[in-house]
NUZA-576755 format. One record per residue: residue in one letter; residue number from 1; x, y, z of N, C-alpha, C in turn. Coordinates in steps of 0.02 Angstrom, whole numbers, plus 50000, padded with zeros to 5 digits. Atoms other than C-alpha are relative to their C-alpha. Layout:
<drenmis>
A:NUM:X:Y:Z:X:Y:Z:X:Y:Z
...
</drenmis>
This chain:
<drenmis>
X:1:50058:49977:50039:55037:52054:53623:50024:50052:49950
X:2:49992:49957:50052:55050:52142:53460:49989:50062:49993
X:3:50018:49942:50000:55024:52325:53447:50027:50038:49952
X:4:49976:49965:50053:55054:52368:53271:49991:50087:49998
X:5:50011:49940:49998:55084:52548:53214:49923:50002:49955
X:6:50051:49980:50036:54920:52546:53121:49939:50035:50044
X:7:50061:49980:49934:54828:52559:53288:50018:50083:50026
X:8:49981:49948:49992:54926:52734:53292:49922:50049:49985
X:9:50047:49944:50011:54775:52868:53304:49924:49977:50018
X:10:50067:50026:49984:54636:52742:53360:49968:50059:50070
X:11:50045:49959:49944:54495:52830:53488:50003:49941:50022
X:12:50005:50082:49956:54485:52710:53642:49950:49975:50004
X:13:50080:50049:50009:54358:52590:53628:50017:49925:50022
X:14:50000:50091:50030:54330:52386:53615:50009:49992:49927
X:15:49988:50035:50102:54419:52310:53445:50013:49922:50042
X:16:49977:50087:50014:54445:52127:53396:50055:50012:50049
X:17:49939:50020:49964:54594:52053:53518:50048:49995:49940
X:18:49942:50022:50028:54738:52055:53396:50017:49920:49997
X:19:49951:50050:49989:54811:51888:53462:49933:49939:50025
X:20:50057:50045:49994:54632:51800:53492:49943:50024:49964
X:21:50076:49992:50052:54483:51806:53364:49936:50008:50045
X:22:50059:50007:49982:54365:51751:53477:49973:50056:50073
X:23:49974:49940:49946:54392:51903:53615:50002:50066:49979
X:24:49994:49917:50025:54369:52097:53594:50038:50021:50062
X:25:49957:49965:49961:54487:52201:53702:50001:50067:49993
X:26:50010:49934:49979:54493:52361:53766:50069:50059:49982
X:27:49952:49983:50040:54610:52485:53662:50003:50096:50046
X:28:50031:49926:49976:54632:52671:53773:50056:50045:49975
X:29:49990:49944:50045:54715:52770:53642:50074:49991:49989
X:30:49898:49996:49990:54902:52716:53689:50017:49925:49983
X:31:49983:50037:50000:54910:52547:53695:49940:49948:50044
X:32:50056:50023:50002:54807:52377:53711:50006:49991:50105
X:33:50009:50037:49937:54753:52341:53891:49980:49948:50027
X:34:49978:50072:49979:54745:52182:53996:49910:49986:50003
X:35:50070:50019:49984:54535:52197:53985:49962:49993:49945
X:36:50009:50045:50052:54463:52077:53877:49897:49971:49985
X:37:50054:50024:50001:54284:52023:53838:49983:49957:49962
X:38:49996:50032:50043:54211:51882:53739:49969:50036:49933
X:39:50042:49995:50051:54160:51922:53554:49946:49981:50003
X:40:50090:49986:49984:53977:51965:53554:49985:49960:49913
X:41:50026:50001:50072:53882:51909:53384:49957:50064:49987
X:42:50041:49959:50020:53813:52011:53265:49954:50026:49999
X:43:49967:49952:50038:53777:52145:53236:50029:50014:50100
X:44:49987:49965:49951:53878:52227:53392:50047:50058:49987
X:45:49968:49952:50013:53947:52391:53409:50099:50017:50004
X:46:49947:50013:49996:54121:52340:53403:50015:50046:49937
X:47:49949:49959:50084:54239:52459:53266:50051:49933:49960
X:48:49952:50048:50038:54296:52335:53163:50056:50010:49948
X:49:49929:49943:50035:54404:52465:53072:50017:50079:50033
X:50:50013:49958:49942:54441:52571:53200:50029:50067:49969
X:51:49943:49942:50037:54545:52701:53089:49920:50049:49972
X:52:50048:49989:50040:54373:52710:52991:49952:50026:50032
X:53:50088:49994:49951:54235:52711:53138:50021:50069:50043
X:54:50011:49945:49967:54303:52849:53215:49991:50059:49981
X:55:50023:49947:50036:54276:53034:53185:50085:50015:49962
X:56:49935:49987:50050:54421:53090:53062:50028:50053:50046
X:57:49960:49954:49966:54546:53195:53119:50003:50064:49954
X:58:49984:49936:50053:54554:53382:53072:50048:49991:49945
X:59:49943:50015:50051:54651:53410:52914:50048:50042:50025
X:60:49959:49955:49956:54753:53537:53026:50069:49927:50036
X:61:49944:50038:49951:54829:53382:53118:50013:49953:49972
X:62:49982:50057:50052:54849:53248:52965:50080:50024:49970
X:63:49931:50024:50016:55034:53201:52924:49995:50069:49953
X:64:49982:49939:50038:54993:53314:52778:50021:50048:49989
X:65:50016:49936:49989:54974:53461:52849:50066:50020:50051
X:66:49977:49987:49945:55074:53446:52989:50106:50018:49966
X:67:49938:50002:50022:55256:53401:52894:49993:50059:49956
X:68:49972:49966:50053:55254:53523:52773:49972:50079:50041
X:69:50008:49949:49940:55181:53649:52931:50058:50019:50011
X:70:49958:49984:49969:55347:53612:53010:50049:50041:49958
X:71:49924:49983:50048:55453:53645:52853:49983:50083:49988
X:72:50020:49929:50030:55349:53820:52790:49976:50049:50061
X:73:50061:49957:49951:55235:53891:52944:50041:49954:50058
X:74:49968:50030:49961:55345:53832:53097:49932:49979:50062
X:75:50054:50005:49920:55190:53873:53250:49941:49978:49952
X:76:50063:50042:50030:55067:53806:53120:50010:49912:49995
X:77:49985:50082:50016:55148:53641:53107:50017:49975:50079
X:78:49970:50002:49948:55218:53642:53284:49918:49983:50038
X:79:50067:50015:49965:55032:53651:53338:49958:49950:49976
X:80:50028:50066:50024:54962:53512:53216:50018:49929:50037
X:81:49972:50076:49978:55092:53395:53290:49983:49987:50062
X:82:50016:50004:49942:55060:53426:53462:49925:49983:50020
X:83:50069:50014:49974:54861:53434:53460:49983:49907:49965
X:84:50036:50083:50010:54866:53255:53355:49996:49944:50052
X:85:49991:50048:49943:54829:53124:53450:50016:49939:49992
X:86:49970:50041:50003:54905:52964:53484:50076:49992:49982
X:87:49927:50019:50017:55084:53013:53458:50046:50015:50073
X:88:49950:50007:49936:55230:52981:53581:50028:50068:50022
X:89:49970:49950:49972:55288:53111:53678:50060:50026:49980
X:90:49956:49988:50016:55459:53081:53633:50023:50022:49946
X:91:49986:49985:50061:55446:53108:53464:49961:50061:49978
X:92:50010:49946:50012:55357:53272:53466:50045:50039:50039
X:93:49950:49964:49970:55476:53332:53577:50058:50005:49951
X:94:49958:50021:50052:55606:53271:53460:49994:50026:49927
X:95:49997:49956:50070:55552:53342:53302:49982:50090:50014
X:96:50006:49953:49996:55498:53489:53390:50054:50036:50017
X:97:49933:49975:49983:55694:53536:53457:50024:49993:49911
X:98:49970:50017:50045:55757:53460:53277:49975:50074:49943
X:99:50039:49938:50028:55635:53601:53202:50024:50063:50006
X:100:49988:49944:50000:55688:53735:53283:50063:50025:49997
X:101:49942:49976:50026:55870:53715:53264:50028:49992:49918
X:102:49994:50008:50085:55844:53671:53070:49992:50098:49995
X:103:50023:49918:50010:55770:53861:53085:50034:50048:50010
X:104:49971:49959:49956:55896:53937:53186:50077:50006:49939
X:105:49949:49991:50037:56042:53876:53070:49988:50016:49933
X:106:50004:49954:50041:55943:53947:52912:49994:50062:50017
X:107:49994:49916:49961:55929:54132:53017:50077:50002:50003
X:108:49950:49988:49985:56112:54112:53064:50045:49992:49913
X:109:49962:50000:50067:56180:54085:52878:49957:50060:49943
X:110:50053:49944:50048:56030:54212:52791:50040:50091:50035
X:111:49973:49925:49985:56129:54359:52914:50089:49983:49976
X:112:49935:49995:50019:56308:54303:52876:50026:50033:49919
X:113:49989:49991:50073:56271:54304:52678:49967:50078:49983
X:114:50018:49934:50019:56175:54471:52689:50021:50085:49986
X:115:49946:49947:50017:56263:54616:52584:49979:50054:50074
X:116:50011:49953:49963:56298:54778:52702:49954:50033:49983
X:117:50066:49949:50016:56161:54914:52717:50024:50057:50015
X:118:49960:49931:50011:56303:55053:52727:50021:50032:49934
X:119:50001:49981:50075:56305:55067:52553:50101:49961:50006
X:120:49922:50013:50023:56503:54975:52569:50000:49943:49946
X:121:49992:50037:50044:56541:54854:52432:50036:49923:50042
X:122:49985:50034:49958:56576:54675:52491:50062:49970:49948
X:123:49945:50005:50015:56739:54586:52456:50009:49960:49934
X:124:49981:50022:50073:56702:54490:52290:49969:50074:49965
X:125:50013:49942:50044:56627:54661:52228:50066:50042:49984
X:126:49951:49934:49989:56777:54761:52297:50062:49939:49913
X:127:49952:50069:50003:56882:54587:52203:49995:50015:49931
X:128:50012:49962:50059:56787:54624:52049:50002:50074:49968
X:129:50020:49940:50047:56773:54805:52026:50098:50017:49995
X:130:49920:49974:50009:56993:54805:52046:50008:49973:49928
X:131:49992:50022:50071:56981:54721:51860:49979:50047:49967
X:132:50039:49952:50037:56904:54846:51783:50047:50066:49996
X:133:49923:49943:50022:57028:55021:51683:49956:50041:50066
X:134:49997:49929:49955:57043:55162:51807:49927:50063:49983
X:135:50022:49954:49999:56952:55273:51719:49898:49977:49980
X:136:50069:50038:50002:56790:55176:51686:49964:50000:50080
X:137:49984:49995:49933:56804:55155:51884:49983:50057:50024
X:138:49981:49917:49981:56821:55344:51899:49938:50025:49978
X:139:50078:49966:50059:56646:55393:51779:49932:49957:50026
X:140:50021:50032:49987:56573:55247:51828:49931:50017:50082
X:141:50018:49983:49940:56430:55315:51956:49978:49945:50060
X:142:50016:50059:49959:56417:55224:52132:49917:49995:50027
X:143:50063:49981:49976:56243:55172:52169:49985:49972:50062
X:144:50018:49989:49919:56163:55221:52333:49974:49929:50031
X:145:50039:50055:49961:56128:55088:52448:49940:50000:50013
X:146:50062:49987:49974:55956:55052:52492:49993:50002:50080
X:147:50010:49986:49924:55907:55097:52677:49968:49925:50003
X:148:50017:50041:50001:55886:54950:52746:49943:50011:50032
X:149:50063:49984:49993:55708:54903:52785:49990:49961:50097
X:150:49980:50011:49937:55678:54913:52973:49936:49941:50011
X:151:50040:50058:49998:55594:54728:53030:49939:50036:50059
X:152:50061:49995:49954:55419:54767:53116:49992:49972:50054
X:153:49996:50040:49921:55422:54737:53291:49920:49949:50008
X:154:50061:50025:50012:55290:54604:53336:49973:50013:50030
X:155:50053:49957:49959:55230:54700:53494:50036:50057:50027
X:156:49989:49925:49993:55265:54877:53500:49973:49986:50105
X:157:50033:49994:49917:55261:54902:53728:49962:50078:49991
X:158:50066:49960:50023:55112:55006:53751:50058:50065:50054
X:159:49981:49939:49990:55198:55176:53826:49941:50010:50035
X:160:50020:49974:49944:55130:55246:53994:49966:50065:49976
X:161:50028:49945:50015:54984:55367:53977:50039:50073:50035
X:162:49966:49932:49978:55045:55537:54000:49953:50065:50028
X:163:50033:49951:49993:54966:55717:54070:50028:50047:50004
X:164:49946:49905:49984:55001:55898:54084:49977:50011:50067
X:165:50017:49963:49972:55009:55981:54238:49951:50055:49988
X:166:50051:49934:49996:54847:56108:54270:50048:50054:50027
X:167:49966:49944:49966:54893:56291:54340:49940:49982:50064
X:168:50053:49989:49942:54810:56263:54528:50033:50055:50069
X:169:49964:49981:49919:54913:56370:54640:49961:50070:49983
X:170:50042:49924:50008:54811:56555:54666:49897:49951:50004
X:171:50058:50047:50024:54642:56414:54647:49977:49991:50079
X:172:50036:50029:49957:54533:56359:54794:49987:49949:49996
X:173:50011:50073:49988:54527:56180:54862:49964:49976:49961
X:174:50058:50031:50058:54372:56131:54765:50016:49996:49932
X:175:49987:50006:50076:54436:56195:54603:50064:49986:49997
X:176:49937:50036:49998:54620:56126:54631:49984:49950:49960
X:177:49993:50050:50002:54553:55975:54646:49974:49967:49929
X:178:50011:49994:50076:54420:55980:54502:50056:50003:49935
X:179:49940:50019:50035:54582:56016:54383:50027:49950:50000
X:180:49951:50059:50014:54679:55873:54426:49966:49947:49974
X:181:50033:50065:50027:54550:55747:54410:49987:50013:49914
X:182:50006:49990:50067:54513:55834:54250:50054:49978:49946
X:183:49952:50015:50025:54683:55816:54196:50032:49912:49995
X:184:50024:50085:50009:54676:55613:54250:50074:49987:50065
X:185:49959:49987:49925:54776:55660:54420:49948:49992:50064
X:186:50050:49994:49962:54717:55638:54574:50049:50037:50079
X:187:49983:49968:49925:54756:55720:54769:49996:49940:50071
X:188:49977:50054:49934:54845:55622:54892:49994:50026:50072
X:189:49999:49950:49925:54856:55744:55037:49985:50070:49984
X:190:50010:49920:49978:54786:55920:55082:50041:50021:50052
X:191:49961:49972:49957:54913:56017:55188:49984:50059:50001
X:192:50005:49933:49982:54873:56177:55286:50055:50012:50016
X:193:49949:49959:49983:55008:56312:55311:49965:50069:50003
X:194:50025:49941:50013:54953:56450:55378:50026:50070:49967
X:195:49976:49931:50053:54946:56628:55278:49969:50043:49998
X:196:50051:49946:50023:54871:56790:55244:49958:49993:49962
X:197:50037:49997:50070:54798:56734:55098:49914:49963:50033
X:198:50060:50030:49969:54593:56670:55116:50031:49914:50010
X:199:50006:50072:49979:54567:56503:55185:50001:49976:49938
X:200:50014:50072:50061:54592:56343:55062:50023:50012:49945
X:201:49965:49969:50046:54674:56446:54944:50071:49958:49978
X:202:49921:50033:50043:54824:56337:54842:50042:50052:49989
X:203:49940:49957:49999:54980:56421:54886:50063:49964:49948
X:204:49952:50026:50053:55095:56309:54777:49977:49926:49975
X:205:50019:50077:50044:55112:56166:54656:50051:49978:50008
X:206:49941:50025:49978:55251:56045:54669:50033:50016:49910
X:207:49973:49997:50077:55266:56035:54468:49959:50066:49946
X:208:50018:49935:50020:55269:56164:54356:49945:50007:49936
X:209:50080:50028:50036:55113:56194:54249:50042:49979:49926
X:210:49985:50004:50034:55123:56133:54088:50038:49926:49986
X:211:49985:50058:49989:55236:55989:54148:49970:49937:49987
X:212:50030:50071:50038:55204:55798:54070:50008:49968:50070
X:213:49981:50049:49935:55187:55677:54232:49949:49944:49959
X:214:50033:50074:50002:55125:55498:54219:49920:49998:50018
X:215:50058:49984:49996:54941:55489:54218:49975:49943:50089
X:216:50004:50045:49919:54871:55439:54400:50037:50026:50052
X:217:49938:49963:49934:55023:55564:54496:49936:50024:50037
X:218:50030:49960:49934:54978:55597:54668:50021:50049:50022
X:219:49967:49916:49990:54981:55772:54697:49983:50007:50076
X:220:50036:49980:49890:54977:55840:54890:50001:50095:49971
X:221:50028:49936:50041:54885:56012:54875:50032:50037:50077
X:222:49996:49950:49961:54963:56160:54977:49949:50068:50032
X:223:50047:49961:49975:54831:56263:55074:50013:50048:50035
X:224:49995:49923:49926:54811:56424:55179:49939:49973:50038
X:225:50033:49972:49942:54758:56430:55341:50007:50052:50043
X:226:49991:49936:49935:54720:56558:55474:50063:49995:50029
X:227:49949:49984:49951:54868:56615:55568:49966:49997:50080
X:228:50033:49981:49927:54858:56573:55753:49986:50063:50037
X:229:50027:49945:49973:54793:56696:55863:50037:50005:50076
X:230:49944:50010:49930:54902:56755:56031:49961:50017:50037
X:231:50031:49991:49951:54852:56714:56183:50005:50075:50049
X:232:50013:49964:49995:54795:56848:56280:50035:50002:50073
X:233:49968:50016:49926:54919:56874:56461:50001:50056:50050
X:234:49976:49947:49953:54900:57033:56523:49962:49987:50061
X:235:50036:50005:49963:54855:57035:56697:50021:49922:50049
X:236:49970:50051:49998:54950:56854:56714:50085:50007:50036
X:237:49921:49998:49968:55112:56822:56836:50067:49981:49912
X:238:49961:50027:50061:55268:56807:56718:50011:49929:49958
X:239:49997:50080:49999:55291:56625:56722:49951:49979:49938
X:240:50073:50051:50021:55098:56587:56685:50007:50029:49934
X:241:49993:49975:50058:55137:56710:56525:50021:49980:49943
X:242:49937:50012:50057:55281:56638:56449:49977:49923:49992
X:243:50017:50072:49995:55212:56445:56484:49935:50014:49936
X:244:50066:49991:50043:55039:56503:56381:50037:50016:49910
X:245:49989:49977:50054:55131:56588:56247:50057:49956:49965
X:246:49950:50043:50026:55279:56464:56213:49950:49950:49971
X:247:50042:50050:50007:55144:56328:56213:49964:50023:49935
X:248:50053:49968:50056:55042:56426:56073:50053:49991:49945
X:249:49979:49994:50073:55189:56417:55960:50039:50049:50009
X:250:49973:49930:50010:55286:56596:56004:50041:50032:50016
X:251:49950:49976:49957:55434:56652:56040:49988:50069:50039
X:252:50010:49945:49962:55444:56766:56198:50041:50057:50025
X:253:49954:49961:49973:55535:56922:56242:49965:50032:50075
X:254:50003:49955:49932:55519:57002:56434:50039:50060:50002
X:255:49993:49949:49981:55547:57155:56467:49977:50039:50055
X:256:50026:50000:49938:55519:57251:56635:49998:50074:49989
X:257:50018:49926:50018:55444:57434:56690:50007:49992:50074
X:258:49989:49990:49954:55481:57517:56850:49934:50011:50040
X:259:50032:49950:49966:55349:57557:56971:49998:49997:50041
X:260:50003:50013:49925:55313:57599:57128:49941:49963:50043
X:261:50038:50033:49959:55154:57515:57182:49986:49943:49954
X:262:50044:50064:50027:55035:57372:57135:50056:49932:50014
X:263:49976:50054:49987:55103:57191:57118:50066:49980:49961
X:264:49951:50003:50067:55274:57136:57053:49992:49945:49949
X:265:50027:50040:50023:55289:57025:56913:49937:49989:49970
X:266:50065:50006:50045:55142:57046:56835:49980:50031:49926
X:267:49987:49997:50072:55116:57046:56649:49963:50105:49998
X:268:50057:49931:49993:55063:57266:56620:49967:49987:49914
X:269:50024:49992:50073:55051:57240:56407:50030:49951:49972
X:270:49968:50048:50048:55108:57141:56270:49984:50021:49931
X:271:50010:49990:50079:55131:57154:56090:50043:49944:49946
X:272:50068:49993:50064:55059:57082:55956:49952:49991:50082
X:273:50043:50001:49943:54902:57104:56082:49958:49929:50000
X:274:50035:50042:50008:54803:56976:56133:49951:49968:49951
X:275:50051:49995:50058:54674:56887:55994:50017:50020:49935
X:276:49999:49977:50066:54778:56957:55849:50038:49934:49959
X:277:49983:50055:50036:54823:56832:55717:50082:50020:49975
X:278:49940:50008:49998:55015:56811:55691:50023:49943:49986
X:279:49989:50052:50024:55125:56690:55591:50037:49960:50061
X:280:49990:50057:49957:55174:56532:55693:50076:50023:50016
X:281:49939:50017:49974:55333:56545:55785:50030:50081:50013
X:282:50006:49941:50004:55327:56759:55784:50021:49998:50081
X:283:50012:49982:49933:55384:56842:55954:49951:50058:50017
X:284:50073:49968:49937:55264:56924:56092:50047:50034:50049
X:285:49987:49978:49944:55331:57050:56197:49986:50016:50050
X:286:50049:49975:49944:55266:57070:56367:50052:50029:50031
X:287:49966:49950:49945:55309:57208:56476:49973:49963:50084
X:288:50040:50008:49920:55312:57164:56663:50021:50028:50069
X:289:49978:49927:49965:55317:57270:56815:50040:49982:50058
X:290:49944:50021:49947:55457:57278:56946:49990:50057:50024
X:291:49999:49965:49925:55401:57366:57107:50038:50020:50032
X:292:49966:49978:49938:55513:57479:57204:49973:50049:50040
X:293:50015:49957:49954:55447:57557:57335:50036:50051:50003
X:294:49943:49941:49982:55524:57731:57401:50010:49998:50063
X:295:49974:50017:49943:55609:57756:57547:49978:50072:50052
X:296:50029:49958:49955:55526:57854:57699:50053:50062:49988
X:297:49962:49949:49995:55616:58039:57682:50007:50020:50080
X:298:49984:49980:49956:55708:58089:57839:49964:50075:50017
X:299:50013:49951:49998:55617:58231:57941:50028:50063:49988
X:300:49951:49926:50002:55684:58410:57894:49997:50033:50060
X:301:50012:49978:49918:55595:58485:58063:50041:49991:50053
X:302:49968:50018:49946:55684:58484:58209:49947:49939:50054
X:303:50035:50022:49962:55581:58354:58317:50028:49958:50061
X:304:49965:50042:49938:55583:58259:58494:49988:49932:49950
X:305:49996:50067:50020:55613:58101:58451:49954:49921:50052
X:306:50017:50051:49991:55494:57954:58479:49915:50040:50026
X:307:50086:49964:49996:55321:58076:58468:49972:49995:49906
X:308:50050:50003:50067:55208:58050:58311:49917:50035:49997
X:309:49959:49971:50069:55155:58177:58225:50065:50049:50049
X:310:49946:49947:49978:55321:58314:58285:49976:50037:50033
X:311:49984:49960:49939:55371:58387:58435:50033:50043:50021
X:312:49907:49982:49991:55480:58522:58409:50043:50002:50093
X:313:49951:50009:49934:55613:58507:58557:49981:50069:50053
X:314:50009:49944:49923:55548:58621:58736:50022:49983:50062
X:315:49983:50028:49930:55597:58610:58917:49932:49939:50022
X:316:50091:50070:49973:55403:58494:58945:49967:50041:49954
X:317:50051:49998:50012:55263:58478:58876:49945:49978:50035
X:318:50053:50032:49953:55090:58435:58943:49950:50002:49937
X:319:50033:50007:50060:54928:58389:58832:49943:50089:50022
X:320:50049:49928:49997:54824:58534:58806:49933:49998:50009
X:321:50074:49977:49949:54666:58585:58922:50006:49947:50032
X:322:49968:50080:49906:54753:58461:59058:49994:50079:50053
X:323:49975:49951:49918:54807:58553:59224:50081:50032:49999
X:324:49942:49980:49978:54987:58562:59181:50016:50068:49968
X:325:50002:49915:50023:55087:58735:59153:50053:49973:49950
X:326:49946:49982:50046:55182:58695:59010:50092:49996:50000
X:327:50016:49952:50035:55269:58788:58943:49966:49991:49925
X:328:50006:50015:50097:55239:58687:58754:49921:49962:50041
X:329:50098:50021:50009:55036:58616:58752:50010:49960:49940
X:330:50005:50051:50064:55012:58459:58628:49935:49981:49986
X:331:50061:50029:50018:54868:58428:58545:49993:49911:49966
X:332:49999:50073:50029:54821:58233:58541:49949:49984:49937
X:333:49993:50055:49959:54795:58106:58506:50103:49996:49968
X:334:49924:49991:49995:55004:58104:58511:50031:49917:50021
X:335:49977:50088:50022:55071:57917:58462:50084:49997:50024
X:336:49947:49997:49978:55213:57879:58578:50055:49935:49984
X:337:49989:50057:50044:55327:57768:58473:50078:49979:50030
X:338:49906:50022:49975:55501:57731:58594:49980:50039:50080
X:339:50009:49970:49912:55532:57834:58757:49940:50061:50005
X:340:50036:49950:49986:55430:57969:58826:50023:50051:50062
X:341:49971:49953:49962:55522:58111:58891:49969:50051:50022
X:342:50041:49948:49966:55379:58240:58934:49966:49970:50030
X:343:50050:50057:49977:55286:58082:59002:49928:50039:49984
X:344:50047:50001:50031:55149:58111:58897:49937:49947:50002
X:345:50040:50082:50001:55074:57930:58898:49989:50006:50077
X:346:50018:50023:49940:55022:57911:59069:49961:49942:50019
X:347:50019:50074:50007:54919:57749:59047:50032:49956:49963
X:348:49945:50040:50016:55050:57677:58956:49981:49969:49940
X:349:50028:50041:50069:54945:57634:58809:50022:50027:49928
X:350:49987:49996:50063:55035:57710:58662:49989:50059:49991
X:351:50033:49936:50019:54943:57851:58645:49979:50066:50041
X:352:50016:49962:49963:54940:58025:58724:49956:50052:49982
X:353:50026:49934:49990:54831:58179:58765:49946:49971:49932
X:354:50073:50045:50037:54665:58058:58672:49956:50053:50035
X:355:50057:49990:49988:54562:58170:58759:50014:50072:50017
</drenmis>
C-alpha cells in the first residue's frame, strides 16, 4: 500500500483508500491502517484533501519557520520541529544533534579568531607593525585595548538571605527571643545555668553582635537560674550527711570537735548553712562531734577499800545509833561494793547501816 509523502502532516481521520477508489480507510496520523470501509455517496464527511480539511498548522511549526529557526534562533526552531506533527522521530533527532554541532563548531572557531583583550597585539599585527621605520614605531601612540565586555550570566544564583546578630546577652528570655525573631532568627534551645544574676536573664550569646549569620540560624539562649540551695544536716549521723549533700550536687569536707558528752558522730554545724543558695558543685563543711568521756579520778583520801561513799581506815566500825562501841560510827546508807571488813552489811544485801 502506498503511503506517499504528501500524506506527511494529515490529522487522523477516514480518506479515499489510495490503492482502491471504491473504499475509504482509516489514516492515524503515521501511517495508513488495515481498517477499511466502503465509500459512502455524497455528500459524506470524508476529507477529500486532507492537507486542506484540516485545521492549518501554526506558522511557528511550518517548514518556513522552522528551517530558518534552526539556522538563526536555535530553541525557536528546535521547538517548531519538535511540536510539528507527523514527522519521524528519527529525523528530528537527527537534525536536532546536526544543529547543535553546526553551532558548537561556529562558537569553537568565533573564540580561536578573537583578538586578545590584554591590549597584546596579535601575530599578523606584531608581522606588520616590524615593516614600518623605527622611529614612526617609536611616536606612533599604542592604543588601549578595550576591556573586554563581560557576557551576562543567564541566571545570576540567588545568594542566601543574610542577618545581623541582635545584642541579647544582659536581656530577659522574652526579649531575647523577641530580637531574634525580629532579626529573622529563631531559638532552638533555652538552657539554664545557674547564677547570681535574676532568673531568665541571657548570660551569653554564642555570636558576636553585629555578626552576619544565614537567615533562619538556630540560636540556643543561655539563661540564669537559681543556685541550688544546701541541704540542711545538722542534727544528722555523718554518713546520712555526706549521702544528702553529695546527692545535692556538693562537695563535702568533715571535720570533727572534741566533746565529752552527748552522741558521737553527729553532725554539730555546717557551713554554707542549711537553705542558703550556693553554686553547684561548692563544698559544705560539717563539723561532727567525737565523744571522749573522762576518766574516773583516783581518790586523794585515804579510804577502806570496797565502802561507798569513804571510810577513812580505823580498827571497826559499826553504823551509827546501833549498839556497837565503835570506835569509828558510819552514817548510812553505806554501799558495800567488794569485801566487808567491819562487817557492815549484815543482811548481805549491798547496803549498810539503811537505817
Amino acid at each position: 500500500m502506498t503511503t506517499p509523502g504528501a500524506t506527511a502532516g494529515w490529522r487522523p481521520g477516514w480518506y479515499p483508500d489510495p490503492d482502491d477508489p471504491r473504499l475509504i480507510r482509516y489514516w492515524d496520523g503515521t501511517t495508513w491502517t488495515a481498517h477499511t470501509l466502503p465509500k459512502p455517496a455524497d455528500p459524506f464527511p470524508v476529507q477529500q484533501s486532507p492537507r486542506a480539511s484540516g485545521p492549518r498548522l501554526p506558522w511557528w511549526q511550518s517548514w518556513w519557520a522552522v528551517v530558518p529557526g534552526l539556522l538563526i534562533c536555535l530553541p525557536f526552531g528546535l521547538v517548531g520541529l519538535w511540536r510539528r506533527p507527523a514527522v519521524a522521530t528519527w529525523l528530528r533527532i537527527g537534525v536536532t544533534l546536526a544543529t547543535v554541532v553546526l553551532y558548537g563548531a561556529v562558537l569553537l572557531s568565533d573564540d580561536e579568531t578573537t583578538a586578545p583583550q590584554d591590549g597584546s597585539q596579535t601575530t599578523a599585527a606584531k608581522v606588520g607593525a616590524s615593516d614600518e621605520p623605527a622611529e614612526e614605531a617609536s611616536t606612533s601612540p599604542t592604543p588601549e585595548a578595550e576591556p573586554a565586555a563581560a557576557e551576562p550570566s543567564t541566571e545570576a544564583p540567588s545568594a542566601p538571605l543574610r542577618s545581623v546578630m541582635p545584642q541579647i546577652a544582659g536581656l530577659t528570655r522574652k526579649q531575647a527571643e523577641g530580637a531574634l525573631v525580629a532579626a529573622g532568627l529563631v531559638v532552638r534551645d533555652v538552657r539554664q545555668v545557674p547564677s547570681a544574676e535574676p532568673r531568665g536573664t541571657v548570660l551569653r550569646q554564642g555570636k558576636k553582635v553585629g555578626a552576619s549569620v544565614r537567615a533562619g540560624t538556630a540560636v540556643v539562649l543561655v539563661v540564669a537560674a537559681p543556685s541550688p540551695r544546701v541541704p540542711s544536716v545538722v542534727g544528722r549521723s555523718e554518713a546520712d550527711a555526706v549521702n544528702r549533700l553529695q546527692g545535692a550536687g556538693f562537695e563535702v569536707n568533715v571535720t570533727s570537735e572534741t566533746r565529752t558528752s552527748g552522741k558521737n558522730g553527729i553532725v554539730l554545724r555546717q557551713s554554707p548553712n542549711g537553705g542558703e543558695r550556693v553554686k553547684p558543685g561548692a563544698t559544705v563543711t560539717i563539723v561532727v562531734s567525737k565523744v571522749v568521756r573522762p576518766v574516773a579520778a583516783a581518790p586523794t583520801q585515804n579510804c577502806t577499800p570496797g565502802y561507798r561513799p569513804c571510810l577513812a581506815p580505823a580498827s571497826d566500825y559499826d553504823c551509827a545509833g546501833g549498839t556497837g562501841d565503835g570506835p569509828k560510827y558510819a552514817n548510812g546508807p553505806i554501799y558495800v561494793e567488794g569485801s566487808d571488813p567491819y562487817d557492815l552489811d549484815r543482811d548481805g544485801d549491798g547496803v549498810a547501816c539503811e537505817s
